[in-house]
N, C-alpha and C positions, 0 to 999 in steps of 0.2 A: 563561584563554583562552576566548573566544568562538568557538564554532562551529556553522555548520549544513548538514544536507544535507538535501534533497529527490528524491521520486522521483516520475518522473509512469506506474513501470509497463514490467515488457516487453511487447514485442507486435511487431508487425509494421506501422508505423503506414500508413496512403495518404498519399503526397505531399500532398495538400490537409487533412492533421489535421498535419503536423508542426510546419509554422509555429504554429499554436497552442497544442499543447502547449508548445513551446518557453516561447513568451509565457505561458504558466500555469504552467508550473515557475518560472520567471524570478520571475512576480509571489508566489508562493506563497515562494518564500528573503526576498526583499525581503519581506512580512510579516512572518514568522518574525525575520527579523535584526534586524527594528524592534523588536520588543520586546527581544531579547537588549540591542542597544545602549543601551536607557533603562534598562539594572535589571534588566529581567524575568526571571520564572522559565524555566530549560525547558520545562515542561509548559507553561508558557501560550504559548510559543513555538513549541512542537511540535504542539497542536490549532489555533491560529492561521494556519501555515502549510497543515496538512492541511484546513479549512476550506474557504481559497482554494480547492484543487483540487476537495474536495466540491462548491463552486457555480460548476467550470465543466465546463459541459456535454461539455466532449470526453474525461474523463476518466472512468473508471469507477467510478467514486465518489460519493454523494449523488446531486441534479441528473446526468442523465445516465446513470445505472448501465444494466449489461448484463443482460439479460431472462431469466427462467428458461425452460424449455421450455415453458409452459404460456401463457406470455407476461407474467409477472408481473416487480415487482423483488424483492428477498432482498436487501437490503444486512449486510455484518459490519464490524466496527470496533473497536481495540481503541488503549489507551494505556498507556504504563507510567511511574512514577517510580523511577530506578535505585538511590536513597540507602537506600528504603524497600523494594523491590520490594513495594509497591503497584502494584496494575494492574487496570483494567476494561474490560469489552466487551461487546459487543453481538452478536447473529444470527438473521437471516431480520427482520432490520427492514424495515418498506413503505413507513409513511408517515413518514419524520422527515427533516428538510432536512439535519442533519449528525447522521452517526451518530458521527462521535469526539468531538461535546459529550454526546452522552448516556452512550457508554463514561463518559465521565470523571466522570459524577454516578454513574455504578453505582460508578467506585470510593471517591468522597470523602463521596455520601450512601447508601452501605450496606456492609455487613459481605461482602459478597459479591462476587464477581468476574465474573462473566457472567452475561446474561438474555439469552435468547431468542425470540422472535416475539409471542404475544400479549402474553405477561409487560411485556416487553420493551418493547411499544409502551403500554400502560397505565401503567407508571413512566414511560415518556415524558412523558405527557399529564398526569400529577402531577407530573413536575416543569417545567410548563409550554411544554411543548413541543407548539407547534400540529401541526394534521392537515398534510400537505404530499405530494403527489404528483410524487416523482422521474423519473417517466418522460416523456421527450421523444419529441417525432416523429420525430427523428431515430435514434434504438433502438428505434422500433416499426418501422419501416421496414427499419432492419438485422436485426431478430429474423424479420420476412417473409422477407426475402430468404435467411436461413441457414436455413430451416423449412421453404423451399423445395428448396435444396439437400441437406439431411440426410434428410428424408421422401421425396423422390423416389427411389420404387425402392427405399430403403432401410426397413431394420426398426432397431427401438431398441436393437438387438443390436448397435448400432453404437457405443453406448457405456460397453462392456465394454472397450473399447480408445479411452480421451479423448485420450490424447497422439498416436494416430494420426490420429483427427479434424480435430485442433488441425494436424499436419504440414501436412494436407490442406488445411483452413481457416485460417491463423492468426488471420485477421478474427476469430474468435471470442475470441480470449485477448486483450480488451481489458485496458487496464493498471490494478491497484491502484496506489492511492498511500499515501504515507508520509514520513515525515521524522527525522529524528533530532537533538537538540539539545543542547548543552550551553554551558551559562552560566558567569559570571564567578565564582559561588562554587563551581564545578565538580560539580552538579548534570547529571545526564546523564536526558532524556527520551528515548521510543521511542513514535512513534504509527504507523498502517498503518487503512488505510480502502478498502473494496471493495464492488463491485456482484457481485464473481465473477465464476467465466467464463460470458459466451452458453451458455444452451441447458440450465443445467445442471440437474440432476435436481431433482425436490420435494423439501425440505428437506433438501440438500445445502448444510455448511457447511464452509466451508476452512480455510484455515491463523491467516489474520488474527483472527482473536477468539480462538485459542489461546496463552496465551503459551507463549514458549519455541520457539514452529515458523515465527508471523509475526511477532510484536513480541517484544521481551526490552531490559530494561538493568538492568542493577546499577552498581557506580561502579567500573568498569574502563571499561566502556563500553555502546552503542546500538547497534541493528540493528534493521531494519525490513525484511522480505522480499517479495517479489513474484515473481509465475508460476502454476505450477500446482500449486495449495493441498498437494495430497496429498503431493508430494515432499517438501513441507516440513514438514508433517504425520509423514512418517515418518524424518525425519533431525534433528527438531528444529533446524531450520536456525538460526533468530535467536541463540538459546541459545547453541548449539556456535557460532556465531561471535563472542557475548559471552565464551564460556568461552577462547577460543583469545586473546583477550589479555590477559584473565585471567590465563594463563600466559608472557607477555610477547607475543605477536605484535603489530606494528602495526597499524591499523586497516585500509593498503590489505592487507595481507598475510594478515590474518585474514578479510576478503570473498573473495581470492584463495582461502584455504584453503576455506572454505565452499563456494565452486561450485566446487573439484576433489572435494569430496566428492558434492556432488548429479553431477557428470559420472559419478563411480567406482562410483556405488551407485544410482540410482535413475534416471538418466539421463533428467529432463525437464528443460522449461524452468525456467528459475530465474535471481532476481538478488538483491541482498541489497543495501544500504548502510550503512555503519557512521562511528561517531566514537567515539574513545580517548577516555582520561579525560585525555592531554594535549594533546588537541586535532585530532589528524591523522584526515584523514576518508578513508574506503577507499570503495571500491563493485566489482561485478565483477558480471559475467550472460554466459551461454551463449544468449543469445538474440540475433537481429539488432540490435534497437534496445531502450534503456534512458532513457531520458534523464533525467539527472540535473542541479539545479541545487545550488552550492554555495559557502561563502563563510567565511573567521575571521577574525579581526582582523589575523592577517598579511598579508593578501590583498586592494589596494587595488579591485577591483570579484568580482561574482559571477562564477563560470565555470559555464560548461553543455556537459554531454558527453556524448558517445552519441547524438549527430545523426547519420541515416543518411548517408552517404558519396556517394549518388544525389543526395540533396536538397542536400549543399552545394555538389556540383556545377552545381546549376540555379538555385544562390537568386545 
């Protein structure tokens, strides 16, 4: 059984970014399902899809990512294979155009599992990976305007309390993306790639380059997380929703489970998306919009869900 899911991220999107997310989750399954259908592996199915979204700019990931407070990017990125659990990452990368091809050389050309910023970007550039500046006009502009709004009047004692910010602001919780894959010799991938949230502190890294909180697969099955890093950080969310069908749950049942536990216990945004090892693909998020694209071979085109409910009313 072929199957894949993609995430473009919770958030709260503006009407004029949804139509395109939409269109960049869409094109990023269509990737991904291309290689599943000719043969391919998971893993080359699950960076190939998360790519896509790395080089579109609406997305916060690669090209595009959300700006630290200083005004800088900090990208994390992580990939996993579930057969082996094999898995590599990256964090506080600056200059690399896709941070889930370089996770994937930290796992298959070294003994290691995660590099971080300088390290991090000098294996890049040995493993041939040119200089590249991620940051658009279009997140220098958003980074002004949210720096305008947090510093005005305000002291940095404001983010002692992120999920209250975030209530205040959502613009800031731009969306990671992620994908989860499994192939015809049942082969289960988990990739997740992120710019993090607007604003966030110096050398502040999240859930996505840890396994087990952002990415996780064994051969029960994948999950790839998204929201607000720490939550998942401290619930080991991807994990415990690999582990939950593990113990039989389905894939939509074990997403389900996972965000009543971030609801019961930690209570931020959060969204997760998963794939069993016989195929059924789950997702769930406590946030407004999620949007996910997805597709198996039972399934005669992609479907896409988690379109705000405002915007299908206008489109």
């Amino acid at each position: 059984m072929r199957a894949i899911i993609v995430h473009g991220g919770v958030s709260e999107l503006k009407k004029e970014k949804v139509e395109r997310a939409v269109n960049g989750v869409k094109r990023a399954v269509e990737a991904g399902y291309a290689v599943l259908k000719s043969g391919g592996d998971a893993l080359d199915a699950c960076e190939k899809a998360v790519n896509v979204l790395e080089d579109d700019p609406v997305f916060n990931a690669g090209t595009g990512s959300a700006l630290t407070l200083d005004g800088q990017c900090a990208m994390d990125a992580s990939i996993m294979r579930g057969s082996t659990l094999q898995v590599g990452a990256v964090a506080d990368v600056r200059n690399v155009k896709n941070p889930i091809s370089l996770a994937r050389k930290v796992m298959e050309e070294t003994d290691h599992v995660l590099l971080v910023g300088e390290g991090a970007e000098k294996f890049a550039r040995i493993m041939g990976f040119p200089e590249y500046d991620p940051i658009t006009e279009e997140r220098r502009m958003e980074w002004k305007k949210l720096m305008d709004r947090v510093m005005n009047g305000r002291s940095l004692k404001h983010w002692k309390k992120l999920s209250e910010l975030i209530k205040k602001h959502p613009e800031i919780l731009h969306g990671t993306v992620g994908c989860v894959a499994l192939d015809e010799r049942g082969e289960i991938a988990a990739g997740t790639s992120t710019g993090g949230v607007f604003l966030k502190l110096f050398g502040r890294v999240g859930d996505t380059p840890i396994p087990g909180a952002g990415t996780y697969a064994t051969i029960y099955g994948g999950a790839s997380a998204t929201g607000i890093g720490e939550a998942m950080m401290r619930t080991l969310l991807a994990k415990t929703v690999v582990d939950f069908m593990k113990i039989g749950l389905s894939a939509p049942k074990a997403a389900e489970a996972g965000i009543d536990l971030i609801n019961n216990t930690v209570n931020m945004m959060a969204g997760i998306i998963t794939i069993d090892r016989h195929g059924n693909i789950g997702f769930a998020h406590n946030s407004r919009d999620m949007i996910v694209g997805f597709i198996n071979e039972n399934m005669d085109s992609i479907e896409i869900s988690g379109i705000p409910e405002d915007w299908r009313k206008d489109d």
